[in-house]
N, C-alpha and C positions, 0 to 999 in steps of 0.2 A: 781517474780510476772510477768515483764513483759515477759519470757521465757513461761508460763501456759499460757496467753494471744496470743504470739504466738499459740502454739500448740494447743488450743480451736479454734484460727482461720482458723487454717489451716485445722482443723476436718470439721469445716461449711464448708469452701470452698469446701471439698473435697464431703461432702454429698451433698451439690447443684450441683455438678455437675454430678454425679448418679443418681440423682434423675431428673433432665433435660434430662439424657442421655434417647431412648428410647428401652425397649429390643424387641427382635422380634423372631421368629420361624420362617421358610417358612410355617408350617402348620395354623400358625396365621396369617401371610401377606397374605394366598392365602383367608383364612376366614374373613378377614374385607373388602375384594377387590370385593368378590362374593356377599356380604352380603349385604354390603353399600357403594358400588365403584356408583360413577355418571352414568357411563354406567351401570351397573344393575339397577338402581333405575329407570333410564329412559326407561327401556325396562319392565320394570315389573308395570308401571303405564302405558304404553302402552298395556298391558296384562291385566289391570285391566280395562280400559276404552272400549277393545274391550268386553270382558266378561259385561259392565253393558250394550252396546249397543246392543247385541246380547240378554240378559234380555228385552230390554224397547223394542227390533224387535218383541218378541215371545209372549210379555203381547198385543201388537197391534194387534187387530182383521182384520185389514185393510192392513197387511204386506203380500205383494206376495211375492213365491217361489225364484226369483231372491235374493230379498233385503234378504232374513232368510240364504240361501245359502252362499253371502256373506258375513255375519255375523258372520255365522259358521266356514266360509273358514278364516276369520280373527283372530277371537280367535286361531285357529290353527295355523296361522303363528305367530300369538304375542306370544304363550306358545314355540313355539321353539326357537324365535329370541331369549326368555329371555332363554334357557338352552344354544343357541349357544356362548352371548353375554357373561354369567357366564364363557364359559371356552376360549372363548378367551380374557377375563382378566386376566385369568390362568396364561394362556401362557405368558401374558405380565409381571405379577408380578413375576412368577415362574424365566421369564428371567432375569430381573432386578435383583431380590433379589441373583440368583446363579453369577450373573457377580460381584457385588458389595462383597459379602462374598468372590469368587475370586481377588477380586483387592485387600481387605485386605491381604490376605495370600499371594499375590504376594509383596503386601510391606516388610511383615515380611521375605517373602525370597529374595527380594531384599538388606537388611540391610544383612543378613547373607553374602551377595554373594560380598557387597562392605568391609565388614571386611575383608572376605578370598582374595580379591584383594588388601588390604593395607598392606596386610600381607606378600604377592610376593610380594608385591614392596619393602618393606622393606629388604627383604630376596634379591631379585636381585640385590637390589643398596650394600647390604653390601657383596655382591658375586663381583660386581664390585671394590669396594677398597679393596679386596682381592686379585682381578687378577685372579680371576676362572668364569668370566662375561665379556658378553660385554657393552658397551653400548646401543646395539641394544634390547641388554635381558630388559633392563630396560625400553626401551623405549616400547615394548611390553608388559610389565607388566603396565606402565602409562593409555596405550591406554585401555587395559582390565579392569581398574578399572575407566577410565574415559565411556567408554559404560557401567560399571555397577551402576555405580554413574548417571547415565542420563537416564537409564531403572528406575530405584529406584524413580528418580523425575517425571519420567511420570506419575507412580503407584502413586505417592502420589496425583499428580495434578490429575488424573481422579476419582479416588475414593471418593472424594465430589461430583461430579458430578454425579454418580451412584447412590449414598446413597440418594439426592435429587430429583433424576428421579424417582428413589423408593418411597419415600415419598410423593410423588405428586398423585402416583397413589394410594395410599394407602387415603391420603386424610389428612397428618399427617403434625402439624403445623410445624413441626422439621425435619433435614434433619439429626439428630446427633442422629444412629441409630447404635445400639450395635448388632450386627446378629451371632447368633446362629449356627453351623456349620447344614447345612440341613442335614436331617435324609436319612439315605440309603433310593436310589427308591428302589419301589415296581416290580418284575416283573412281566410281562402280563399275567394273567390266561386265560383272551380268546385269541380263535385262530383268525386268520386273517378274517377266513367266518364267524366265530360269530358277528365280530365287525362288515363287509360288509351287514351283514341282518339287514334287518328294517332300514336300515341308513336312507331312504325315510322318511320315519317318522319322522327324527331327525333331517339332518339336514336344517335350515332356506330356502337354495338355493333350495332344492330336494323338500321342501313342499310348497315353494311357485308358482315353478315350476308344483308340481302336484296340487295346485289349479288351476292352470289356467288351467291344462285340464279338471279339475272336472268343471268349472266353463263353458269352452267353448263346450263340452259334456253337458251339461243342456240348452246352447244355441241353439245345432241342433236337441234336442228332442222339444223342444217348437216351434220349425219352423218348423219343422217333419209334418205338416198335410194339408189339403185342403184350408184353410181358411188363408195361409201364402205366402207370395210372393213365387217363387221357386228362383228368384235372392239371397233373404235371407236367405233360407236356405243351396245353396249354398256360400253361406259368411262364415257362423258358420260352416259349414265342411271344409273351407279352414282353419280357424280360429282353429279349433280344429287338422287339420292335423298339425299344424306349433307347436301348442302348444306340440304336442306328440311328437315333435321331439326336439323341444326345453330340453323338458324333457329327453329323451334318450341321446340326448348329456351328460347334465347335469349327467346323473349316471353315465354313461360310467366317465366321468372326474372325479367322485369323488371314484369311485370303483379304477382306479391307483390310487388316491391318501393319500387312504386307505394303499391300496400294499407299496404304497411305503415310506410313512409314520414307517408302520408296520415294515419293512426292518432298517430303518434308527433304530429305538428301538432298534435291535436282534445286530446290528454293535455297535452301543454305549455301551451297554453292551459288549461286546466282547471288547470292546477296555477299558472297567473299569478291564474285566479280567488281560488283561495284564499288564496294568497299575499296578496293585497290586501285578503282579509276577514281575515284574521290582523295587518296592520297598523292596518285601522281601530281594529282591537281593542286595538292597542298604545298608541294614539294616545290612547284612551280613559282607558287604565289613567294614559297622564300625566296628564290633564289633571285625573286624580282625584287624582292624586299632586299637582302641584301647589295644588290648589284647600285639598285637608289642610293643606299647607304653611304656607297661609296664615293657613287656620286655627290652626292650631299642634298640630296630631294627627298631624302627620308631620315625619320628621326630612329633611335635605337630601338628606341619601344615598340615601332611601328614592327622591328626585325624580332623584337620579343615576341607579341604578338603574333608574328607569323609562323616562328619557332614553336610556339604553344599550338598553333594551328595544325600545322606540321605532324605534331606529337597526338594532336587528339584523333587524327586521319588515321595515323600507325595505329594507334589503341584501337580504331572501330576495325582496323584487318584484323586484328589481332583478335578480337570477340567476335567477327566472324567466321573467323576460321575453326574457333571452339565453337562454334555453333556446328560448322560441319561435324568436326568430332562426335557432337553428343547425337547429332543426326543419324551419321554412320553405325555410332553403338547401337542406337534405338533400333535401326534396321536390320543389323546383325539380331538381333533378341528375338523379333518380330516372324523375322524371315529361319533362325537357326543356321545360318550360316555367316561365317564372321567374313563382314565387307571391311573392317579394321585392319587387318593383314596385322593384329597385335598377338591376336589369342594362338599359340599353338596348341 
């Protein structure tokens, strides 16, 4: 009786704590982030407050061309702030979430990598009371397993700290977050000039930018006539010169940054290529390892060894491939338009 007592207990136990755990997708962290992240919410009642002022501007029979202009110009910056604001949450969960899914699998190949070191070290000390060792072999083997035993306790010590950074922004009472390995990125179907056109339009800096020339160009048509200082309406053409140029900075900085954005994608990828012909590679060398084994031309260790090799190959896909992600985000932000295919 008490044994089923036991084992009834240990079932709850184990269900509360599944059920406590929280699971997650990247496609789901980036959709509760854009949806109901604080920064969205506050950018999107910023969008909605300028939209009823620009209503109660246009219901008013008494509103001049200035205040309606402004209104308008406002709406326009509030509806991009909240698309800007959407993907650089992106960016920020998209990084959280592949660092922390990272630190996991770095734990797990950390444990692999502190067994294949207990392993030589056992194997060198009993090569040393052999007399086919030195003591310097051992002490080499100590050190290797004492920097892998201490790479291991980093990973473990920062991956609470990740999983909780991630939960903060997500908005999530819990930082004891079960994550999903992310789904292969997407690659870029637009070219580099598709994403550079219309960027004015998209992003926050470029449109708030070209309101102020739209806004200071309304300034020197309205001073433009007989009945206006000419001091003033030289002010609004000074005013409008500086704003044009304000502006042409501003694209000029975000067209490189577009470029080179766009560049950083093509490399990131190229470097998941490799990453995956360096694993086939590893893959190979076990299966050669193993196949010895069985023959009996190879010793276990050697298959440990290989297994660890194996696992470190999968690790660098696995960091390259968050490499593309955070590549991707960055070029979504850059460019205003989401190449993630995460943001709705």
């Amino acid at each position: 009786m008490n044994s089923n007592k036991t084992v009834l207990l240990l079932a709850l136990a184990l269900s509360s704590t599944a059920a406590a755990q929280t699971r997650l997708t990247l496609p789901d962290a980036v959709s509760r982030a854009t949806l109901s992240g604080p920064d969205v919410t506050t950018a999107r009642a910023n969008l909605q407050k300028a939209q009823a002022n620009l209503r109660a501007v246009r219901a008013d029979p008494t509103s001049i061309i200035t205040t309606l202009t402004q209104a308008e110009l406002d709406v326009t910056a509030q509806a991009a702030t909240l698309s800007g604001t959407k993907l650089n949450v992106a960016q920020t969960v998209i990084g959280q979430y592949v660092s922390a899914y990272q630190a996991e699998q770095s734990v797990v190949l950390g444990r692999a990598e502190v067994a294949l070191d207990e392993r030589n070290l056992q194997i060198a000390r009993a090569r040393l009371q052999a007399k086919v060792a030195t003591q310097l072999d051992v002490n080499r083997a100590q050190t290797a397993l004492n920097a892998s035993r201490q790479s291991l306790a980093d990973a473990q010590a920062g991956l609470p700290v990740l999983k909780s950074q991630l939960a903060r922004s997500l908005g999530l009472g819990t930082s004891d977050l079960r994550l999903a390995e992310p789904p292969t990125p997407p690659r870029v179907s637009a070219s580099l000039a598709a994403l550079q056109s219309g960027v004015a339009a998209r992003l926050p800096s470029l449109v708030q930018a070209q309101n102020g020339v739209t806004l200071a160009g309304l300034q020197v048509r309205l001073a433009n006539n007989d009945y206006t200082p000419a001091r003033t309406l030289s002010d609004a053409q000074t005013a409008l010169a500086n704003a044009q140029r304000t502006l042409q900075d501003a694209q000029r900085g975000v067209g490189n940054g577009v470029s080179d954005a766009y560049r950083a994608v093509q490399n990131a990828q190229e470097g998941v290529n490799i990453a995956r012909q360096q694993a086939q590679n590893a893959q190979a060398a076990l299966r050669n390892a193993q196949a010895r084994l069985r023959a009996g031309t190879a010793a276990a260790v050697e298959v440990q060894q290989a297994q660890v090799q194996e696992q470190q190959a999968q690790n660098a896909v696995t960091q390259a491939q968050g490499g593309v992600w955070r590549a991707l985000a960055g070029l979504s932000v850059a460019s205003g338009t989401d190449v993630t295919g995460l943001v709705k």
